[in-house]
C-alpha positions, 0 to 999 in steps of 0.5 A, a space after each residue: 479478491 473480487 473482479 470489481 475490487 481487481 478493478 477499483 485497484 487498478 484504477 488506484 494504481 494507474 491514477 497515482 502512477 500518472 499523478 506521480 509522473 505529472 508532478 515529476 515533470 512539472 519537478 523538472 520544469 521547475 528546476 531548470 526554470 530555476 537554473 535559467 533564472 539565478 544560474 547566469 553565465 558570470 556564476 557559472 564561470 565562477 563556478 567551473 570548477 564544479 564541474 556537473 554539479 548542477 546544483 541552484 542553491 550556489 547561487 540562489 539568495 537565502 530568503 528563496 533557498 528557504 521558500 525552495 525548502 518548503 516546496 519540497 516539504 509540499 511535495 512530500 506532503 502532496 504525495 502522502 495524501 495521494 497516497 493515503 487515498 489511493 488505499 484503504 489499509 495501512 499497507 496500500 497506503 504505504 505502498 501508494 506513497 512509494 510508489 508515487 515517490 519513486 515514479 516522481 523521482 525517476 520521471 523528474 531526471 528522465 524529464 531532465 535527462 530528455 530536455 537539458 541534457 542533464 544529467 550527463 551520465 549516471 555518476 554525475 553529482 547532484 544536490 536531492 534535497 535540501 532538508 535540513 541539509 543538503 544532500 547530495 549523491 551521484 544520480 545513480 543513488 537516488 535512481 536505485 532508491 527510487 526503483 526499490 521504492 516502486 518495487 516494493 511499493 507496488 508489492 505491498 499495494 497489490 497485496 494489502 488484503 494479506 495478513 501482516 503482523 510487523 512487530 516493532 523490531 521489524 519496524 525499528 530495522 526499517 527506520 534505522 535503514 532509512 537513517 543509514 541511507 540518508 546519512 550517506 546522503 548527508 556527508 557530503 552536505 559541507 562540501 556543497 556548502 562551501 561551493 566544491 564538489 565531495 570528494 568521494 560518496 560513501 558506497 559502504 554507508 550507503 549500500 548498508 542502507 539500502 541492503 539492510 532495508 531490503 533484505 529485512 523487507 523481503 524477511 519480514 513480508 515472507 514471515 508474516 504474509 500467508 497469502 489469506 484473507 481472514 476477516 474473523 478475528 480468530 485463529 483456531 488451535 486445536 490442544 489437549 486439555 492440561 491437568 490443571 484445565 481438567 480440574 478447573 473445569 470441573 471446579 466451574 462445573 461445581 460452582 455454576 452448574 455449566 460443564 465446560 467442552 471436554 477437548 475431545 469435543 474440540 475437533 468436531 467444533 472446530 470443523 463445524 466452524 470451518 465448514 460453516 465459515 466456508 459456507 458464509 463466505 461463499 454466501 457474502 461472496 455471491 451476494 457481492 457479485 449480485 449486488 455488482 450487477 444490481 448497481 450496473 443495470 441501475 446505472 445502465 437504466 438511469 440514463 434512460 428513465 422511460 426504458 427497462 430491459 427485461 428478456 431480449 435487450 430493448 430496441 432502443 439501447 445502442 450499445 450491447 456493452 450495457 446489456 445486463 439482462 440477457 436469456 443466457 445471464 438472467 437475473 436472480 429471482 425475488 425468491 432467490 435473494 429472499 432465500 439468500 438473505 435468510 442463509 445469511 442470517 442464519 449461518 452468520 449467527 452460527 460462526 459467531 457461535 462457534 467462534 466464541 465457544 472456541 475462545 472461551 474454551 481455550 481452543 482459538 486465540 484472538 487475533 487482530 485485523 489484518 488492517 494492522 500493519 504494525 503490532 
């Protein structure tokens, strides 16, 4: 990963994380206007026997429990969007939403915890969602959630440009925690209905959840995360030619006059493929960072029309930090880009070359993009 793309992601980052704390307080302020709004002293009364459960749909009229219910359908659409473009894969996008929905989750009961005083310690009961039903759990469940989805959240946000290859069991798996977590959610949603407070959570249930979420996320991402980047859809490996290749290739030889590699050729392919894809990533990866400086000192000089920095900085730029041309840190000469773009050319035609003789031979397997998070 370059230093610009460090950086583009960074700024991702940070972005939805302060998006995602914004919109957890503004959360927080909502519900407790709401709670200063319908919850009076007369159903608080009526109500004492609930003790810590606070909890506005008690006492909230039908027409804005169901106005309540879109709000938070909002809110989840508000935090896929932002997901969604704070990355470009499928993997940052997904990591984006995590993390932006634990931060909002957390951030919603330190805001209430700093203001109301609420809730009184991590076992106190409350109302999460109202979707379809109401679910309801000691805070300390959705606080673990909320943890693990901005740890593994930020995992896959950092990591997105490695190879994942999910496969529908991993994804099946995943669900079926999500299902199990959320069922522990809902048990006590009757309870909540007819005004009492559940008469334990379901610790088995819910743990069996979360473990198994977790423990088949780290399974998956150690399976199929290999740390590289490959963007040629090709994986080379390298076998000995069967009987039955044998005779096929001499039957193609017969029919259409073109005789196939031999396997012993193979290796020697394969390292001319290797080497000459090393040398175009090299030549990509320079051309990137000259083209970041070109973009910088243009967006340096478009302030100043009238001025251009060749050598020395000019007396009139100010401020050193803008300075892009300097003895020590020149910029390439027109002879040098034009030699870098000839390479380009020439070498990207080769590892094309050499990445289809490898498929047709047999000796390389068609992958598919890493920008495929489930396959």
């Amino acid at each position: 990963m370059t230093d610009m793309e460090n950086k583009k992601r960074r700024a991702a980052y940070v972005s939805l994380s302060l998006l995602a704390l914004a919109f957890g307080w503004i959360e927080a302020s909502v519900v407790l206007y709401l709670r200063e709004i319908y919850v009076r002293e007369a159903t608080l009364r009526a109500t004492s026997y609930l003790p810590n459960l606070q909890v506005a749909l008690v006492s909230l009229p039908g027409r804005l429990v169901v106005l309540e219910m879109a709000r938070e359908a909002c809110t989840l659409v508000l935090l896929a969007a932002a997901g969604w473009l704070a990355g470009r894969r499928p993997a940052d996008r997904v990591g984006a939403f995590l993390v932006s929905f634990g931060i909002w989750d957390l951030v919603y009961y330190a805001a209430l915890r700093l203001v109301s005083g609420w809730p009184d310690s991590i076992s106190t009961w409350d109302i999460l969602f109202l979707i379809p039903s109401p679910w309801v759990a000691p805070v300390w469940a959705p606080v673990t959630v909320a943890t693990l989805f901005v740890l593994a959240g930020s995992y896959l946000f950092w990591t997105s440009d490695r190879e994942r290859r999910y496969r529908w069991t991993d994804l099946s798996m995943l669900v079926a925690s999500v299902f199990l977590t959320i069922a522990a959610f809902l048990l006590g949603s009757r309870a909540v209905l007819d005004h009492r407070v559940p008469e334990h959570f379901p610790i088995l249930l819910f743990w069996s959840g979360v473990g198994l979420g977790t423990a088949w996320f780290a399974w998956a991402e150690r399976r199929t995360s290999d740390g590289r980047r490959p963007w040629v859809g090709v994986g080379v490996r390298p076998i000995v030619a069967s009987r039955t290749e044998a005779a096929t290739a001499r039957i193609t030889t017969a029919v259409v006059g073109v005789e196939r590699p031999e396997a012993s050729d193979a290796g020697g392919v394969i390292a001319d493929y290797r080497e000459a894809k090393t040398r175009l990533d090299e030549l990509v990866k320079e051309a990137g960072e000259l083209a970041e400086r070109f973009e910088r000192l243009a967006h340096g000089l478009s302030a100043r029309p009238g001025h251009v920095v060749v050598g020395l900085p000019d007396e009139f730029v100010e401020n050193p930090a803008e300075w892009d041309i300097v003895p020590s840190h020149p910029l390439p000469s027109i002879e040098h880009l034009i030699t870098l773009t000839n390479e380009i050319r020439a070498v990207g035609p080769r590892v094309e070359e050499l990445r289809e003789r490898l498929i047709l031979t047999g000796h390389a397997d068609l992958v598919k993009q890493p920008d495929a998070f489930f396959h």
